[in-house]
N, C-alpha and C positions, 0 to 999 in steps of 0.2 A: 504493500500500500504506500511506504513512506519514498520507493522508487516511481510509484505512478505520478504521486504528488509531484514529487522533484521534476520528474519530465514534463509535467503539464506547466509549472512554474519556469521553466527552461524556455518553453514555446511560446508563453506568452512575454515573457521579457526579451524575448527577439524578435518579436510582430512589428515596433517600431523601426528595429535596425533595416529587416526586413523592405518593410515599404517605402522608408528613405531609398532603401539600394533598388527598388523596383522605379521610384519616380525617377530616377536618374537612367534607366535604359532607353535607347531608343524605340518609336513607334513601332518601325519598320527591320526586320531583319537588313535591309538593303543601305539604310542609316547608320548602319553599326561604321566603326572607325579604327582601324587598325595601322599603328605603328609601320612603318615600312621597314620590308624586309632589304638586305644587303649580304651579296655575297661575293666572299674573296676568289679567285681563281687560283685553286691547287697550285703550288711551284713545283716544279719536276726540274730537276738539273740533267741536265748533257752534257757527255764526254765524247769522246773518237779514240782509239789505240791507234796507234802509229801506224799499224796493218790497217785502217780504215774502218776497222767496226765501232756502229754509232752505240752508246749505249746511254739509256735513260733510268733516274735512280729517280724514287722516294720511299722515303724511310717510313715505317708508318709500326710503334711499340705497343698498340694496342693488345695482336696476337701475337703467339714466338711462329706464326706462317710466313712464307715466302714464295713468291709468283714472279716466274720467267716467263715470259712474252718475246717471240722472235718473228720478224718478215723479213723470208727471202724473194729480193725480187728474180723471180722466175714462177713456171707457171704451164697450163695444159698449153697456151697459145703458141709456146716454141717447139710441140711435140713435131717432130720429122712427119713428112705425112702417110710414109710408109711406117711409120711406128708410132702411131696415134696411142696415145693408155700410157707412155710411158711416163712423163711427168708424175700422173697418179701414182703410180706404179712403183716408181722411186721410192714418194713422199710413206709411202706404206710401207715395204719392206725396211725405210731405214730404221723403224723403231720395230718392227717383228725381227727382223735378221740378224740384230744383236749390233755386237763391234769384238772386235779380233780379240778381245780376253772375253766376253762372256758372250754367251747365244740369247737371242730373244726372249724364251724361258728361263732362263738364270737371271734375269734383268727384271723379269715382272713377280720371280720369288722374294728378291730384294725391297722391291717398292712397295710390293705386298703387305710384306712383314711389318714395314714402316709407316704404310697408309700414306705414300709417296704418288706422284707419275709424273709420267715424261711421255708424251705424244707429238707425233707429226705426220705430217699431210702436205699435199698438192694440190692447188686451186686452181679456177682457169685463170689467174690473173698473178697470183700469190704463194709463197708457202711460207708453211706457217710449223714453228715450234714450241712448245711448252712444257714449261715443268715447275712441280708446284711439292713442297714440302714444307714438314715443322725444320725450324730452322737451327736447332740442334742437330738437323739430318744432313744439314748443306754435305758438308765434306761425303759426304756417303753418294747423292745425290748426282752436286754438280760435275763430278766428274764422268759420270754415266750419259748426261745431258751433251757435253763439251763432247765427249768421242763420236754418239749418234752423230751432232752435228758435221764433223771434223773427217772422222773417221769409220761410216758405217761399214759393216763386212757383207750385205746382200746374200746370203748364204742361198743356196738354191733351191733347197727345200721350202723354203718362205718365200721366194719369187713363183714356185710350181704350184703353191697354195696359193696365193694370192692370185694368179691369172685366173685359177678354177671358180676363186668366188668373183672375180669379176664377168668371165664368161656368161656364170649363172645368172648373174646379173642382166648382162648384154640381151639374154635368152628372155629373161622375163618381160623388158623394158614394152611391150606392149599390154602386159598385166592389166593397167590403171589408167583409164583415159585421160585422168589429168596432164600424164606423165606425158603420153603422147601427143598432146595441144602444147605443152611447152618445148616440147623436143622441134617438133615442126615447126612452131611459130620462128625461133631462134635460124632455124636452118632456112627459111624462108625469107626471113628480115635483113639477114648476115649472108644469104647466097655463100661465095667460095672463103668469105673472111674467116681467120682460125676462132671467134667467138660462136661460128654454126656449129663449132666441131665439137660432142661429148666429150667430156671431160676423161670417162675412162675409156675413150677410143672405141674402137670397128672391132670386130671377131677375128676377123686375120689380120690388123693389124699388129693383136695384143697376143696370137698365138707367136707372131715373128720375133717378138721382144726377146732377146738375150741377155744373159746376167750381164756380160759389158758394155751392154747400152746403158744398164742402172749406173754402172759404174761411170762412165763416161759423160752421163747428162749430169749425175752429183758433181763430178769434177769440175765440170765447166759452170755450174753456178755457185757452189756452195763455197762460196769465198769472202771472207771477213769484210772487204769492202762494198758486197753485195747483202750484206746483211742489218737490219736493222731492231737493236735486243733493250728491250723493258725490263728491270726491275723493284719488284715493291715487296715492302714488307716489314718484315723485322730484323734489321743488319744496321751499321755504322756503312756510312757511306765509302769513307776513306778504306776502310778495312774488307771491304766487297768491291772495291775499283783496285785494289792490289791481285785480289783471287782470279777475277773476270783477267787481267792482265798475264797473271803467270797462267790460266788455263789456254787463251786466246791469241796472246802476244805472241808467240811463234809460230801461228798458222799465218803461211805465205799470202801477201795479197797479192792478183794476179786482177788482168783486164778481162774482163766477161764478153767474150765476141756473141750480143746479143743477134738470132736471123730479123733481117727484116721482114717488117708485118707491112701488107695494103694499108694504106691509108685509108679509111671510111670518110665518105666525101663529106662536106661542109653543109651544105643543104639536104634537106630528105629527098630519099628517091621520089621523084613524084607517080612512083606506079602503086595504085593500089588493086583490089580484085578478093573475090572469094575463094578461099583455100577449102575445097571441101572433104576431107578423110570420113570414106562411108565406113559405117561400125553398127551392130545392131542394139541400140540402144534405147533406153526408157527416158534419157536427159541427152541436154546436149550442152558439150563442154568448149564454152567461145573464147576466142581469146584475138584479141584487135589491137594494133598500134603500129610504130612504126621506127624509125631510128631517133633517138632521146638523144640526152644532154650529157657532155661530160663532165667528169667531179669537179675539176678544176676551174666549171667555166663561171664568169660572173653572174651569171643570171642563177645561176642553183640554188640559191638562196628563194628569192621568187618563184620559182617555179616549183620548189617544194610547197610552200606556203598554197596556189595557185592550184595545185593536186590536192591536199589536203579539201578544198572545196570542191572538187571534181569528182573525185572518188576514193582518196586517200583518208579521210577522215571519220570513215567508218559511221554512225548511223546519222553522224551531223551533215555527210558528205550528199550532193544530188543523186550521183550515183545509187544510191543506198536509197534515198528518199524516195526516187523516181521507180526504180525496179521493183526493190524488194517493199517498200514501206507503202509505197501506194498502189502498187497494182498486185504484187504480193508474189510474183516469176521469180525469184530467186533467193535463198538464204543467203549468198554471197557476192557481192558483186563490189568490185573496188577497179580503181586504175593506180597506177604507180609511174613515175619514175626510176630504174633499174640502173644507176650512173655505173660507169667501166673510167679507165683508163683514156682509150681512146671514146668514141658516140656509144652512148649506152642505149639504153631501148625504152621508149614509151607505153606499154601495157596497159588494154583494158581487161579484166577477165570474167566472164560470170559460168553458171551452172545452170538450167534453167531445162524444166522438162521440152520433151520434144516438140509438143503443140503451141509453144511458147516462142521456139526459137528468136523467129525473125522479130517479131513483137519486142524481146530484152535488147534483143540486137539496134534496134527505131530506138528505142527509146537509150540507150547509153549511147550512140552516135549523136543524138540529139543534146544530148549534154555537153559532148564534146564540140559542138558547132558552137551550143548558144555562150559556152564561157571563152567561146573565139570573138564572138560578136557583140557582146552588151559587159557590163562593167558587174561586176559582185555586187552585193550589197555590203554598205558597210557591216550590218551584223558579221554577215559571213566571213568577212575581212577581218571584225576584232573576234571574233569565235579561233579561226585558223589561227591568228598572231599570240594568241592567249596562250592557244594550245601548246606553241612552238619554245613560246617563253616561262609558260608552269613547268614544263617538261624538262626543261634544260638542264634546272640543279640534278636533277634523278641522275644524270650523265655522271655524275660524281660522288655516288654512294659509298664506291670502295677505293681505295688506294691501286687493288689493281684496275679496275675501270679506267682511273685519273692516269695511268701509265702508259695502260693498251690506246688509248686516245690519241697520247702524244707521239706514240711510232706510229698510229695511223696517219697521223698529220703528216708528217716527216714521211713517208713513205707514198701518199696521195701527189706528193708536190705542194702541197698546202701551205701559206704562211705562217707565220711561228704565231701570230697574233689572230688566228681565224678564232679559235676561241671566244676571246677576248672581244671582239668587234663582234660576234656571232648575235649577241643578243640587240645592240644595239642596229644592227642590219634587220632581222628581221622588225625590231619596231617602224624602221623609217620605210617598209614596205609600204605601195599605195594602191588605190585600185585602179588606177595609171598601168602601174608596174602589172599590177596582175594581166590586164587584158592586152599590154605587149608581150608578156613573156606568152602568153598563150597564142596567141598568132603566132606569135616567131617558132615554138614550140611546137604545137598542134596540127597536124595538119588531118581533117576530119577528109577532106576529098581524096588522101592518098592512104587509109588504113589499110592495112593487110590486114583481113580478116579471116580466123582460122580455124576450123568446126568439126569437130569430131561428134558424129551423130549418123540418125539415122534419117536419111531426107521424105520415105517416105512418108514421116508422122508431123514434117515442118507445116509451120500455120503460113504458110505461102509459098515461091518460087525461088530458089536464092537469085535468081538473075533480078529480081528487082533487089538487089542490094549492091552489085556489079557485075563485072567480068568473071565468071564463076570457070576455077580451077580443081576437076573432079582429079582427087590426089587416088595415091593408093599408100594404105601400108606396109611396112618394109616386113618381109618374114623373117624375123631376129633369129628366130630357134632356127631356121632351116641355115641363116650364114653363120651361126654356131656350128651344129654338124660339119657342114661342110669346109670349115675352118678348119676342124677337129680332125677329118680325114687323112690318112698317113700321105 
């Protein structure tokens, strides 16, 4: 009883304080007033070794972890074209096949034990290494890390496994119709350029690969002034730029005779037309665009922001609005931006049952006409700049994040300050800016458009959409076997 008392006596001598602090709230949730926020941009310090390896450090004592981040520039685009798969194919064996004191197996006992790894890989543009431990483990670790790089031993039993699951791979690749809309559209967009070409190559050309072509493609890239190495974590900077030095410092720097690549011309092709791959389907899998923008170029800033409203923005985007939210043809439908090196590719994609086709199709063309032809709204303008600029601190959650960023910069060609002007660029975006980048961008008369489905269930003709190209599909399994033939 004498606790109920107390509580009631509690509640009522705070009814005043109470409705003091209630007349002092705003009306309006929208009235409310907050403090402005301020944020520092991470410091990362840069080094170079003598041999020309760039490397970037920040220290970060919160956990005893530590994260290696590496790009080699090299990449599927320099594969021979009688030896396509093989860049893959490297970047895989170097961390299975071990290095000349341990075998691939003995390697992942060690990291096992430790709750350690070390991985790498080959991209079409990039390769990439990593390796991540407590960092009581370094000495254990980075010398395992340092040899993959350095000095892999391709062992041939892990080159014979590794061709087999790619095969199996090569074998499936009509499995998944999304798989096959991406596959086409690239090979379509890209014609003879090495960005048409899979990443893990053709069936004969990945049976032709011998273990000293592994040898010979690491040779010729993996060289300390071709490489570009992140680390964060928990270390003394001074005393991890001596380690990095004695592991690193004696591998030779050498000139990388890169092949030359086509140039991708400066303006879009202007051919567009219907790509049509017949498949017997209940949906059909579109996918429309044309040759996009590259990383480096000024307007990417804009033109991201200008996608975001188009169909990158997910259910705020027209795309989204128009397909799926108001007519209700599709669960997914987005367009993107896809930046490369050299012209990357503009993508529209959706899903959309068979009786639906052409209809998703009208109406995401139309999108892409009308944000060529009239100005955004501002909503839509501060909605996209919002997003671009809530979003940004996230970029910076972990120490390795703030790392992998900085060798992407440095590795992009990027200024050292894109960062840093990053936010204040997109604020100063206009809807000027928008509906030039999208003309200069866009071009709705020259889509390639590319369908994997089944035409006799389409809700019209595709020739009312263009010049219609009845494709065919490639029989993978059959140039398997017959790859496989002695």
């Amino acid at each position: 009883m004498k606790r109920f008392l107390l509580s009631r006596l509690l509640f009522v001598c705070a009814i005043p304080s109470f409705v003091a602090f209630a007349a002092d709230l705003p009306k309006h949730p929208r009235d409310l007033t907050y403090s402005e926020l301020s944020f520092t941009m991470p410091v990362v310090s840069r080094t170079a070794l003598d041999n020309g390896l760039v490397i970037y450090f920040r220290e970060d004592h919160n956990l005893p972890v530590l994260d290696f981040y590496a790009i080699i520039r090299v990449g599927a685009i320099y594969d021979p074209l009688d030896k396509m798969g093989l860049a893959s194919l490297t970047g895989e064996v170097m961390r299975t096949g071990g290095t000349r004191e341990q075998t691939g197996e003995q390697i992942d006992e060690i990291l096992e034990f430790i709750g350690a790894s070390v991985e790498s890989s080959i991209e079409q543009e990039r390769g990439i290494a990593r390796m991540g431990c407590l960092s009581k483990d370094l000495d254990t670790v980075l010398p395992i890390f340092a040899e993959i790089l350095m000095r892999p031993e391709f062992r041939q039993e892990k080159i014979d496994l590794c061709k087999k699951e790619v095969l199996e791979s090569i074998r499936r690749r009509n499995d998944q119709p999304g798989d096959i809309v991406e596959r086409e559209f690239q090979r379509i967009v890209y014609g003879d350029h090495p960005y048409a070409r899979p990443v893990e190559g053709e069936a004969n050309t990945v049976v032709a690969i011998q273990r000293q072509d592994l040898i010979d493609f690491h040779q010729r890239y993996y060289v300390p002034n071709n490489i570009i190495l992140g680390v964060a974590g928990d270390f003394d900077t001074t005393e991890m730029s001596a380690r990095l030095k004695d592991k690193f410092g004696s591998w030779e720097r050498r000139d990388v005779p890169f092949p030359d690549l086509p140039d991708l011309p400066d303006e879009n092709v202007p051919e567009g037309g219907v790509f049509y791959f017949p498949k017997d389907l209940t949906q059909s899998n579109i996918r429309m665009g044309h040759l996009g923008i590259r990383r480096t170029d000024e307007d990417y800033i804009p033109v991201r922001i200008m996608n975001f409203i188009l169909g990158g923005g997910s259910f705020t985007s027209r795309m989204m609005s128009g397909v799926r939210s108001n007519e209700g043809l599709a669960y997914s439908v987005y367009s993107r931006f896809e930046p490369k090196r050299d012209r990357g590719l503009f993508i529209a994609h959706a899903e959309t049952k068979s009786e639906s086709t052409l209809r998703a199709i009208t109406l995401m063309k139309n999108e892409i006409r009308r944000i060529c032809e009239e100005p955004v709204s501002e909503q839509e303008l501060s909605t996209a700049k919002d997003s671009f600029l809530n979003q940004f601190v996230f970029h910076f959650t972990t120490t390795r994040n703030i790392v992998e960023q900085r060798v992407e910069l440095e590795y992009e060609g990027l200024p050292e300050d894109y960062l840093d002007t990053f936010c204040d660029k997109v604020s100063k975006v206009t809807r000027d800016d928008i509906l030039r980048v999208a003309k200069k961008w866009l071009h709705p008369d020259s889509l390639r458009i590319v369908i994997v489905g089944n035409a006799e269930k389409f809700d019209g003709s595709l020739s009312d959409l263009g010049v219609v190209h009845e494709m065919t599909i490639r029989d993978y399994a059959a140039e398997v076997d017959s790859a496989l033939k002695p």
